[in-house]
DOBA-47427 format. One record per atom (N, C-alpha, C): x, y, z; residue in one letter. Coordinates in pm, whole numbers, plus 50000, padded with zeros to 5 digits. Layout:
[site [X; Y; Z]; "A"]
...
***
This chain:
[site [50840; 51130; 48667]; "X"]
[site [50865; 51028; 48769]; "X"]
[site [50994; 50955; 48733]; "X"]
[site [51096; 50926; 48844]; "X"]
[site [51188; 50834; 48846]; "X"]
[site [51217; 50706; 48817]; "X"]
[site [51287; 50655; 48696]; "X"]
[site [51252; 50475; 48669]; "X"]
[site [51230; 50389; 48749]; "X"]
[site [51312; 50458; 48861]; "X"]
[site [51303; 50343; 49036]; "X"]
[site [51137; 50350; 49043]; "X"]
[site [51137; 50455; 49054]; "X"]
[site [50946; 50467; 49119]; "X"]
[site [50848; 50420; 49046]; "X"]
[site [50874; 50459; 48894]; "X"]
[site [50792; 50394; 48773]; "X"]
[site [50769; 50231; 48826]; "X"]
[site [50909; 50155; 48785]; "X"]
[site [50918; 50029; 48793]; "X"]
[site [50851; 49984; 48941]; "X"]
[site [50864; 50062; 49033]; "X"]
[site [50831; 50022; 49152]; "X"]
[site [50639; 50002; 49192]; "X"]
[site [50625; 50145; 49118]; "X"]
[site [50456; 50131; 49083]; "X"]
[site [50400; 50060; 49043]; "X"]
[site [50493; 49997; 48897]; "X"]
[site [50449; 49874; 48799]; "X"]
[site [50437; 49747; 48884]; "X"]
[site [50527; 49742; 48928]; "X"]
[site [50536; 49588; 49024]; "X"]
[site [50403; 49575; 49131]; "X"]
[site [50401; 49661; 49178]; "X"]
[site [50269; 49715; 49306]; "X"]
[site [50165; 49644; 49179]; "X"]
[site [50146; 49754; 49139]; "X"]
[site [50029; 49756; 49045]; "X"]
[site [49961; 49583; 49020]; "X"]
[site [50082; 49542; 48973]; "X"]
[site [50058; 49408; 48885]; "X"]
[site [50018; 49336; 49014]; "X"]
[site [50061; 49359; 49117]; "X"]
[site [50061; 49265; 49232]; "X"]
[site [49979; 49310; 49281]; "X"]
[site [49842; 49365; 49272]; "X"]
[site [49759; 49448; 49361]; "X"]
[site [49793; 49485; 49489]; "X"]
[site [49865; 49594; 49433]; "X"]
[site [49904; 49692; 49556]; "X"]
[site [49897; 49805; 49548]; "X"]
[site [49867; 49900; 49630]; "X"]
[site [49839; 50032; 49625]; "X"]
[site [49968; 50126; 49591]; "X"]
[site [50017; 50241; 49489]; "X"]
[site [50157; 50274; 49469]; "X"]
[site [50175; 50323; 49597]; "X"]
[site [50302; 50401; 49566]; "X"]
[site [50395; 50484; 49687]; "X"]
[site [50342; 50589; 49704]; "X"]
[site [50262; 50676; 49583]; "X"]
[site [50192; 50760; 49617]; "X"]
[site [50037; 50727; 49706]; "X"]
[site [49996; 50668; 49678]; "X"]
[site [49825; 50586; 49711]; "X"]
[site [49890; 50580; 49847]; "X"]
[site [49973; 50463; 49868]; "X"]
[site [50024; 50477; 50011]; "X"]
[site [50071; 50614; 50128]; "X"]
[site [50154; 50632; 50071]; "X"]
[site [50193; 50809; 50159]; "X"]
[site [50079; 50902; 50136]; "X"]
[site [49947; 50851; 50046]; "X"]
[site [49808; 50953; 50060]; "X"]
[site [49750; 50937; 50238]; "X"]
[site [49777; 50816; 50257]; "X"]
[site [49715; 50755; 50397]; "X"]
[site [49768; 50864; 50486]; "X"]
[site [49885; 50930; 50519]; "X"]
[site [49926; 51031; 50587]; "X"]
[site [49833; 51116; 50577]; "X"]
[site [49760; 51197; 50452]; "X"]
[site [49650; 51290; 50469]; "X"]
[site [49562; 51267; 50538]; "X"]
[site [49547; 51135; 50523]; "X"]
[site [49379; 51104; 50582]; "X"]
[site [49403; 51031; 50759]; "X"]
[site [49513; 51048; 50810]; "X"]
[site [49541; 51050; 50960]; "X"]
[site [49603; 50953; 50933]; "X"]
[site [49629; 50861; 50864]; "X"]
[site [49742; 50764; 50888]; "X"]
[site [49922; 50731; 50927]; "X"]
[site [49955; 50677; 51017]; "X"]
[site [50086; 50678; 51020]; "X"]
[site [50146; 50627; 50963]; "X"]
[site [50228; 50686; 50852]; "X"]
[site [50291; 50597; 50747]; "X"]
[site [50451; 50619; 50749]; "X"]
[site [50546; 50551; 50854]; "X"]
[site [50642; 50571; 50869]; "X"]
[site [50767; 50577; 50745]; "X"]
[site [50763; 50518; 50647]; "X"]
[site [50795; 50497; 50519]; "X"]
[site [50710; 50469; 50391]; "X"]
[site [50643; 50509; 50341]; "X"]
[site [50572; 50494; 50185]; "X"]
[site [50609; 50396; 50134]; "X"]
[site [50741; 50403; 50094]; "X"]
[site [50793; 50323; 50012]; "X"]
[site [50808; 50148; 50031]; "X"]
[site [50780; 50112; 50183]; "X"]
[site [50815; 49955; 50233]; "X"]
[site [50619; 49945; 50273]; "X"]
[site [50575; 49967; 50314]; "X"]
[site [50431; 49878; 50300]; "X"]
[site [50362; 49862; 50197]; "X"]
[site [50319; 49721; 50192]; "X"]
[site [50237; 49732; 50075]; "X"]
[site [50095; 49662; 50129]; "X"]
[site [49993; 49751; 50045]; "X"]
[site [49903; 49789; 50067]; "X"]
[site [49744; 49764; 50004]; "X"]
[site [49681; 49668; 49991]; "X"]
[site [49541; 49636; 49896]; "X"]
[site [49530; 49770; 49871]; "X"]
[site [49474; 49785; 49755]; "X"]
[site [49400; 49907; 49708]; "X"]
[site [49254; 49947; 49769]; "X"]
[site [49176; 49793; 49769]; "X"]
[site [49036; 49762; 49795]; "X"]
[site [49042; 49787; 49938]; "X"]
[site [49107; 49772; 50044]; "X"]
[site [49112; 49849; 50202]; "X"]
[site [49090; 49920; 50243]; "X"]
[site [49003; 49942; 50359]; "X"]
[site [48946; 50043; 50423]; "X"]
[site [49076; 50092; 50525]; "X"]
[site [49142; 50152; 50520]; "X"]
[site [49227; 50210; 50638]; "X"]
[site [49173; 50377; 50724]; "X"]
[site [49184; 50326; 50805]; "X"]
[site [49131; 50402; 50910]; "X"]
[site [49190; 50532; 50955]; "X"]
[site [49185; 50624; 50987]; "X"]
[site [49248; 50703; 51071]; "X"]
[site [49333; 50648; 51122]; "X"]
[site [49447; 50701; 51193]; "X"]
[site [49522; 50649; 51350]; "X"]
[site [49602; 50511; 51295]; "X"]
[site [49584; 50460; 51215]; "X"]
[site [49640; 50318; 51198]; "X"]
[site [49814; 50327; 51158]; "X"]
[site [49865; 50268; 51232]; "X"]
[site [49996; 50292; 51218]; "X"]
[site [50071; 50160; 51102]; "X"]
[site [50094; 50230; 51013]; "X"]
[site [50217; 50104; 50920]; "X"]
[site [50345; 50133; 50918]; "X"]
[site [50365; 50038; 50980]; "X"]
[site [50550; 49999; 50985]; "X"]
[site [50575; 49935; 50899]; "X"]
[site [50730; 49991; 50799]; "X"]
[site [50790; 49921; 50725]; "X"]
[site [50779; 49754; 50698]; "X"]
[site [50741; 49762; 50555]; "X"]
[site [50771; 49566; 50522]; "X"]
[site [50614; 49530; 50600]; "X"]
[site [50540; 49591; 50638]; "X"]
[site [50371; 49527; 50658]; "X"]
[site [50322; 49524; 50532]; "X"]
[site [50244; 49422; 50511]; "X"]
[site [50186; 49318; 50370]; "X"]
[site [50030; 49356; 50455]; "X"]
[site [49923; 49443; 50393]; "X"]
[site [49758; 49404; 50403]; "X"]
[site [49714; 49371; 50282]; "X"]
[site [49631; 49250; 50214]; "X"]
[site [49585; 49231; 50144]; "X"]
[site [49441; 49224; 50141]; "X"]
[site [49351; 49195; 50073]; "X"]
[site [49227; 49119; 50096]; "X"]
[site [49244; 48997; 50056]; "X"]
[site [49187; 48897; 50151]; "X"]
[site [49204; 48741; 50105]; "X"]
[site [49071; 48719; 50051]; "X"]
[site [49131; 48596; 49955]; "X"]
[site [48969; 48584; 49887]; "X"]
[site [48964; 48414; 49916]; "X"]
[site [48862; 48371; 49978]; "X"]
[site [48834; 48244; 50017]; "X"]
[site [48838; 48137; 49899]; "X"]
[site [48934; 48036; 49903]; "X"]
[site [48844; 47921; 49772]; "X"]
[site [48756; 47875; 49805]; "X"]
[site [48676; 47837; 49691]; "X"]
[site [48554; 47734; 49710]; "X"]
[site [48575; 47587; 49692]; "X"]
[site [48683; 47584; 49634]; "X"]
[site [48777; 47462; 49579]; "X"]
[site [48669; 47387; 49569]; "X"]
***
């Protein structure tokens, strides 16, 4: 793997995000993934078939405070 991509995984990673690979997997499973490399992606997400991601879209899971 490429240092760009390494470093790029690492950052995902730390930031709970799904890599570039995890992401462009969504293409197998019917997803439209116009670029891999610009969405980022919860790991913990159910993505669907058919669901289209456009570049620079952020899904996370939010986690409620109890404050």
């Amino acid at each position: 793997m490429d240092p760009v991509r390494a470093a790029a995984n690492a950052a995902r990673t730390a930031l709970s995000f799904m890599t570039i690979e995890q992401t462009a997997a969504l293409i197998e499973r019917g997803g439209f993934v116009l670029d891999p490399f610009a969405p980022l992606i919860g790991p913990d997400l159910r993505v669907r078939a058919g669901i289209m991601l456009w570049p620079n879209t952020s899904l996370a899971h939010a986690v409620a405070s109890t404050g």
